[in-house]
C-alpha positions as CSV (number, residue, x, y, z in Angstrom):
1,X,0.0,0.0,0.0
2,X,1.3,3.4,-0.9
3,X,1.6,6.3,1.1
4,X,-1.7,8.0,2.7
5,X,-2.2,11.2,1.8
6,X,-4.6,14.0,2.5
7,X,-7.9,15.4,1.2
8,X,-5.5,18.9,0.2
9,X,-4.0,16.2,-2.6
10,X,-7.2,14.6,-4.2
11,X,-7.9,16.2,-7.6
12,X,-11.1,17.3,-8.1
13,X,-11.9,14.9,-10.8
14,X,-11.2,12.4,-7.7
15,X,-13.2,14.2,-5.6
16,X,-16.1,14.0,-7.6
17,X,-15.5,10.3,-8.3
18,X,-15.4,9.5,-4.8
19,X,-18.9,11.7,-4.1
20,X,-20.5,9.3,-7.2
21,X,-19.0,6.9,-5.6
22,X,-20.5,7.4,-2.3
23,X,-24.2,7.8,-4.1
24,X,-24.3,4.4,-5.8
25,X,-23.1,2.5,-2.5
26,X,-19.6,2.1,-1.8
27,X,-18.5,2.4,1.7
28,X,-16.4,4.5,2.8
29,X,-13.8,2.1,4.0
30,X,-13.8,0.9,0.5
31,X,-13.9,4.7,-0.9
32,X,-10.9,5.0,1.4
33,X,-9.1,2.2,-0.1
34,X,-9.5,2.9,-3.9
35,X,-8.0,6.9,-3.5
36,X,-5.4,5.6,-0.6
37,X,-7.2,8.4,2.2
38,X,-8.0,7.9,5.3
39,X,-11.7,7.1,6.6
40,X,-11.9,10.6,7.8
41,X,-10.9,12.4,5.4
42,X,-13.4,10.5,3.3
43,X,-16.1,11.5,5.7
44,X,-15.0,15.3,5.7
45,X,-15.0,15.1,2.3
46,X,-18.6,13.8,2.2
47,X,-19.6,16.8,4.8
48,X,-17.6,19.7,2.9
49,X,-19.7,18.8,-0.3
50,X,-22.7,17.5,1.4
51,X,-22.9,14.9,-0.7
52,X,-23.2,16.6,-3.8
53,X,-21.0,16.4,-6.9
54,X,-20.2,20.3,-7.4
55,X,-17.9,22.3,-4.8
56,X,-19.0,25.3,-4.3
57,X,-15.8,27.9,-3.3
58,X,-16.3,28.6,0.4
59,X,-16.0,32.3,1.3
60,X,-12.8,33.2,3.7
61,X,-13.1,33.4,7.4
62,X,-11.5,35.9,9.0
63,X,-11.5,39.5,9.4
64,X,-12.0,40.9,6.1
65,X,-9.6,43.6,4.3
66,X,-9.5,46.7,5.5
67,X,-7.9,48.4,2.5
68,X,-9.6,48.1,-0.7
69,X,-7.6,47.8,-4.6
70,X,-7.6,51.4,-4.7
71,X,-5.8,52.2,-1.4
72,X,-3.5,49.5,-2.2
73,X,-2.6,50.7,-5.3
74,X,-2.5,54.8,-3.5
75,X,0.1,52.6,-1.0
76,X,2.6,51.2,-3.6
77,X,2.5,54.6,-5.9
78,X,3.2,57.1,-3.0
79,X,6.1,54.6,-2.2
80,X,7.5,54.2,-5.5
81,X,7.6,58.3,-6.0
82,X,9.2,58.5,-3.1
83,X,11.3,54.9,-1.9
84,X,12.6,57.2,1.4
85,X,8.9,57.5,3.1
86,X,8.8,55.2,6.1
87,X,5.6,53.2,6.8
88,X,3.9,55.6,8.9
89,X,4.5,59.0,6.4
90,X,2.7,56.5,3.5
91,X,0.2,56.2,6.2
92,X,-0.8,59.7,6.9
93,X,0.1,60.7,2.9
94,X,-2.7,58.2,1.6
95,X,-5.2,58.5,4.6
96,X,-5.2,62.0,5.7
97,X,-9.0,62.0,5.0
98,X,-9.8,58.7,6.5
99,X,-11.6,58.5,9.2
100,X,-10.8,55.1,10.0
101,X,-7.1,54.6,8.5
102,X,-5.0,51.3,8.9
103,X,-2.6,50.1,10.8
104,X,0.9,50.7,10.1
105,X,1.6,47.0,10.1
106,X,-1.3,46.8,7.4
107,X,0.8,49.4,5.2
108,X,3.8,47.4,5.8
109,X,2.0,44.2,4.8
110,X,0.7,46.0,1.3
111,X,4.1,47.1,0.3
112,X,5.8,43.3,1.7
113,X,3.0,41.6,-0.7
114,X,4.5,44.0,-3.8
115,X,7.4,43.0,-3.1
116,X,8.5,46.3,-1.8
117,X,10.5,45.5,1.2
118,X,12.5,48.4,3.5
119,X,16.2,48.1,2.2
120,X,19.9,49.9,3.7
121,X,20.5,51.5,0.0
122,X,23.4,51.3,-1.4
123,X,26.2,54.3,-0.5
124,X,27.2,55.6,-3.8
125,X,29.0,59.1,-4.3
126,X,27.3,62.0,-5.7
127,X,27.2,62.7,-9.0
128,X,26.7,66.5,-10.3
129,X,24.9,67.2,-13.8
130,X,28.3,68.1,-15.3
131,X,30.0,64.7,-13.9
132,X,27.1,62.4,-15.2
133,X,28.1,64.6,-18.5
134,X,31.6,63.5,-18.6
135,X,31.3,60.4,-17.3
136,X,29.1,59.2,-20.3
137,X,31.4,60.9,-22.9
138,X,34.4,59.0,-21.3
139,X,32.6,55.6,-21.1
140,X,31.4,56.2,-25.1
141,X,35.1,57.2,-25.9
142,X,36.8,53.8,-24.2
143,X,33.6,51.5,-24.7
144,X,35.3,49.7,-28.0
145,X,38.9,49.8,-26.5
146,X,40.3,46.2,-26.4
147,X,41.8,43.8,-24.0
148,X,45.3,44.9,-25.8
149,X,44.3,48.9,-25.2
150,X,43.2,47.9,-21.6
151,X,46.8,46.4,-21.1
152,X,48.4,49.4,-21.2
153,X,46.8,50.9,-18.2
154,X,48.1,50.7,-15.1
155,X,45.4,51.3,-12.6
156,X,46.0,52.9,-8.8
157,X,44.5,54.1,-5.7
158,X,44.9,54.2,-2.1
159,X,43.5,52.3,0.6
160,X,42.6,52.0,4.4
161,X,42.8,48.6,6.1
162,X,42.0,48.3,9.8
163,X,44.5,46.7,12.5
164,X,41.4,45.5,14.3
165,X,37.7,44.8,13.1
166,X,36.0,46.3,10.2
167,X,34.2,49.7,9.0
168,X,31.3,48.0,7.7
169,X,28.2,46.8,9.4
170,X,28.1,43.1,11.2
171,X,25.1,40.7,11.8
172,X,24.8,38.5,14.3
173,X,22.1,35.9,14.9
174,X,21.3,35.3,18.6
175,X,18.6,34.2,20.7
176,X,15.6,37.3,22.4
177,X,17.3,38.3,25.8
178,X,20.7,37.3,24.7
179,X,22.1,40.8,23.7
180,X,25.2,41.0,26.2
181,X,26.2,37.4,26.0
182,X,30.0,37.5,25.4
183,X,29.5,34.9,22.6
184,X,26.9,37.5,20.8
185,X,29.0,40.8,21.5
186,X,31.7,42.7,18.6
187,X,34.6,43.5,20.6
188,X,35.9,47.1,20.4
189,X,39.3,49.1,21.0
190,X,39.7,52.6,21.6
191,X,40.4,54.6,18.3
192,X,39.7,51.6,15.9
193,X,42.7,50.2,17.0
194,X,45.3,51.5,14.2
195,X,45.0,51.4,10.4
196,X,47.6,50.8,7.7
197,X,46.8,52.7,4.5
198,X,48.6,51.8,1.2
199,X,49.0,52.5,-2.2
200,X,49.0,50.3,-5.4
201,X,49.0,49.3,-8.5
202,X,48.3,46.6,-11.2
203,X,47.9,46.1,-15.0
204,X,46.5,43.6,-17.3
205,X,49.6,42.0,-17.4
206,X,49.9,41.2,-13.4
207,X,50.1,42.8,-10.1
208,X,52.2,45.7,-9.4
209,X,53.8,47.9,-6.3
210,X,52.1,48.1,-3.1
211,X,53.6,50.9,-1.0
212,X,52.9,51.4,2.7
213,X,51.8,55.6,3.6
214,X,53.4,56.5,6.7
215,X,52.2,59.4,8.0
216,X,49.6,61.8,6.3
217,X,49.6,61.3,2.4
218,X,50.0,64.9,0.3
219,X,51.0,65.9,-2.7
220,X,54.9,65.3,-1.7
221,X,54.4,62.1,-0.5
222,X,52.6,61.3,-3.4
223,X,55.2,62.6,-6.0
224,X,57.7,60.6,-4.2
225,X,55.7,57.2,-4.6
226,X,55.2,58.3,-8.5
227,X,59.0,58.3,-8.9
228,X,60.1,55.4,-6.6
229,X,57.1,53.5,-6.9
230,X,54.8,53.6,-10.1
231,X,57.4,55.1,-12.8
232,X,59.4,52.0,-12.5
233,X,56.9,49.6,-13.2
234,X,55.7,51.9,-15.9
235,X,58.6,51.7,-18.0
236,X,58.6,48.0,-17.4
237,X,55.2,47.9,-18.8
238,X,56.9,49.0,-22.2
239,X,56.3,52.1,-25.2
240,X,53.0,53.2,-25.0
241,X,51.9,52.8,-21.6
242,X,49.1,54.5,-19.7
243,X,49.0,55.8,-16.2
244,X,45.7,56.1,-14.0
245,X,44.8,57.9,-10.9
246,X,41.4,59.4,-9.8
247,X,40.9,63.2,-9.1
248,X,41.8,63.7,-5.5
249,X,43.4,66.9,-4.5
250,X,46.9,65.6,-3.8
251,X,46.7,63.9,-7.0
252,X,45.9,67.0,-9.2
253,X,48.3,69.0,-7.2
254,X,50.6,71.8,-9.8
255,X,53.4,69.9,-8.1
256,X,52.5,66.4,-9.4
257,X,51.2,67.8,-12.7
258,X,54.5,69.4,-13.7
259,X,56.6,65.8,-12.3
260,X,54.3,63.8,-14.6
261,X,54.7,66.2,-17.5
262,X,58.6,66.5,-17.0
263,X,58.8,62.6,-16.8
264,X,56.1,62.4,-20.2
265,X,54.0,60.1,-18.4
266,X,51.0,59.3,-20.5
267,X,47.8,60.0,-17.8
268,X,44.8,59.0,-19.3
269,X,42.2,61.6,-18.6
270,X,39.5,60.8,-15.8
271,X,36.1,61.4,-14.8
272,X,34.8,62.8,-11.1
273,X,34.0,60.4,-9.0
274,X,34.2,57.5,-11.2
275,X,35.2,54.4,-8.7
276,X,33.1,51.9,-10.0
277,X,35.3,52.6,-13.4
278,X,38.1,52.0,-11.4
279,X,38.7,48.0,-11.2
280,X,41.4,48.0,-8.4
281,X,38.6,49.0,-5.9
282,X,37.3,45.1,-6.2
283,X,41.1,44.4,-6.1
284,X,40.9,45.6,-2.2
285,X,37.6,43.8,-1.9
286,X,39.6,40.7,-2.6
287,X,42.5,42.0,-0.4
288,X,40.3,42.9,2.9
289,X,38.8,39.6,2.6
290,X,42.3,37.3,2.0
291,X,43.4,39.3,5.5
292,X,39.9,39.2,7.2
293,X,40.5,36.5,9.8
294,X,44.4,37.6,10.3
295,X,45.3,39.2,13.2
296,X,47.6,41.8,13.2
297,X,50.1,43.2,16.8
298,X,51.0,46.8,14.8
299,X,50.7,48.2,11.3
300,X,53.8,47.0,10.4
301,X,52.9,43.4,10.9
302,X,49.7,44.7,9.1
303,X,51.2,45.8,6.2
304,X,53.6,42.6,5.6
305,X,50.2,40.5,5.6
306,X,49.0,42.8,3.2
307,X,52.0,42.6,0.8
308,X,52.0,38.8,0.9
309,X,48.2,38.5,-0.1
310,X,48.7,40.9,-2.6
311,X,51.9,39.3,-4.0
312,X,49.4,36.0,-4.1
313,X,45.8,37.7,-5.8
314,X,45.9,34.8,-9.3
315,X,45.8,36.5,-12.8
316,X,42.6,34.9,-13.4
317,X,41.4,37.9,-10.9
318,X,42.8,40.2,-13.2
319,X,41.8,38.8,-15.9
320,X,38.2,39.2,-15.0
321,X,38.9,42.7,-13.6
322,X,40.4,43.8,-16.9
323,X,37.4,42.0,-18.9
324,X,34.5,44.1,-17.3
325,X,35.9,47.5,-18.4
326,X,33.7,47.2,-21.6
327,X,30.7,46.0,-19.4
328,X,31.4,48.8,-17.1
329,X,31.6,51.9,-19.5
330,X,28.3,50.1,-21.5
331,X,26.8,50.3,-17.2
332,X,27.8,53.9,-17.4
333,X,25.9,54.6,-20.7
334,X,23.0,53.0,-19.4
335,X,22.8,54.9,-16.3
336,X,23.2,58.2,-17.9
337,X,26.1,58.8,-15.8
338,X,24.6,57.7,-12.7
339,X,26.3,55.4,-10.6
340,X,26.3,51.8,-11.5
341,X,26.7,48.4,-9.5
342,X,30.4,48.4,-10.1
């Protein structure tokens, strides 16, 4: 004998046959038998339909709706023309006239069942008129570049890595009244415990410098790591090559300009704040997490766990890196400048 199942799994064609069934004589026990259900649930079955063939739909029980179509609808607009209202300024916007208006809860259910559920948003930088302008034109002018064109770059940027913990936000899952259990706490130290910020490099054609900043990082700092640093490697790179770095003060600096212009270094013109054109910053995605569970005594132990992970990030990374640029100038286009998921 197979496996019993309920009245929830009984076709309605078998439901009928088992009400015919029922009206020309068969027991139940023999009803039960031929369907492989219970007694029971032949008997409920019986009393649902009262013995007749057709089943009726049986209205709801429960308390009905309180919002009809059209304050469901008034919900999910006033939402979507504005994704920052909270639950309870949706309330009052759609039912300042009601006398009788929902529950918050009830708004939140409306806008759960659309599939409009509260979200942190993504942190993006902002991006003027004039920036969205020129961030188009530069994606439209290196959208057909190839992998060979791409090659010749050599991307930078500087970074912040922690000595201890992490800047972004951590979950936890615990039990209700288990907040200051040690094993459910994120241990702190004064001042964030240190950092150790660096700068680097890399190209299509494998991983370049990474430099540790002591002290603050200015314009002089920075022309010294351009001549003992990055020219090096550029030359190395061969005839041709192409030099990037964002638009930070230090880095537009008369100073730097007229080092980079005495040494001919080819800088390829940049957009304002462009970093999702930028494919080192997933380079120090893939750096924080290879050090993520190593702990580091002082910044210079720090910065030696840095350089070895960095020394070991495979050319298949950069190879995918390097292979998104068109995908990323085509994200631009799309966007209209906005920012895109890179």
């Amino acid at each position: 004998m197979g496996k019993i199942i309920g009245a929830k799994d009984l076709s309605d064609n078998a439901k009928k046959s088992i009400v015919v069934g029922r009206q020309s004589g068969l027991t139940m026990k023999t009803l039960a038998g031929m369907f492989n259900v219970t007694e029971s649930c032949i008997s409920k079955l019986l009393k649902s339909c009262n013995g007749k063939v057709g089943f009726p739909v049986r209205r709801r029980t429960g308390r009905p709706r309180i919002t009809n179509r059209m304050e469901d609808r008034n919900i999910l607009m006033t939402s979507r023309n504005n994704p920052r209202l909270p639950a309870p300024a949706i309330r009052r916007e759609v039912f300042v006239n009601s006398p009788s208006p929902p529950s918050v809860a009830t708004v939140k259910r409306r806008l759960n069942a659309a599939g409009i559920m509260g979200r942190r948003p993504a942190k993006k930088p902002l991006i003027t008129k004039k920036n969205r302008a020129a961030r188009v034109k530069w994606a439209k002018d290196h959208l057909n570049w190839t992998r060979q064109d791409w090659n010749k770059v050599l991307w930078s940027d500087e970074s912040k890595f922690l000595l201890f913990g992490s800047d972004g936000i951590q979950w936890i899952r615990r039990p209700v009244g288990s907040r200051y259990n040690p094993k459910y706490q994120l241990p702190t130290v004064k001042h964030g415990g240190g950092s150790c910020i660096v700068w680097g490099a890399f190209s299509g054609t494998g991983m370049g410098p990474l430099h540790r900043v002591k002290g603050i990082m200015n314009q002089h700092v920075y022309k010294d790591i351009l001549q003992n640093q990055m020219l090096p490697h550029l030359k190395s790179m061969g005839r041709g090559s192409i030099y990037q770095h964002d638009n930070d003060p230090k880095h537009t600096a008369l100073l730097v300009k007229d080092w980079l212009k005495s040494r001919r270094v080819n800088v390829i013109e940049w957009p304002s704040q462009s970093p999702d054109l930028n494919p080192i910053e997933h380079l120090w995605e893939e750096l924080e997490r290879r050090c993520k569970n190593k702990r580091a005594k002082n910044s210079d132990e720090k910065f030696a766990q840095l350089q070895y992970e960095w020394s070991q990030i495979p050319m298949s990374s950069i190879d995918t890196l390097i292979g998104s640029m068109r995908r990323r100038c085509q994200a631009v286009i799309d966007a209209k400048g906005f920012a895109t998921k890179y």
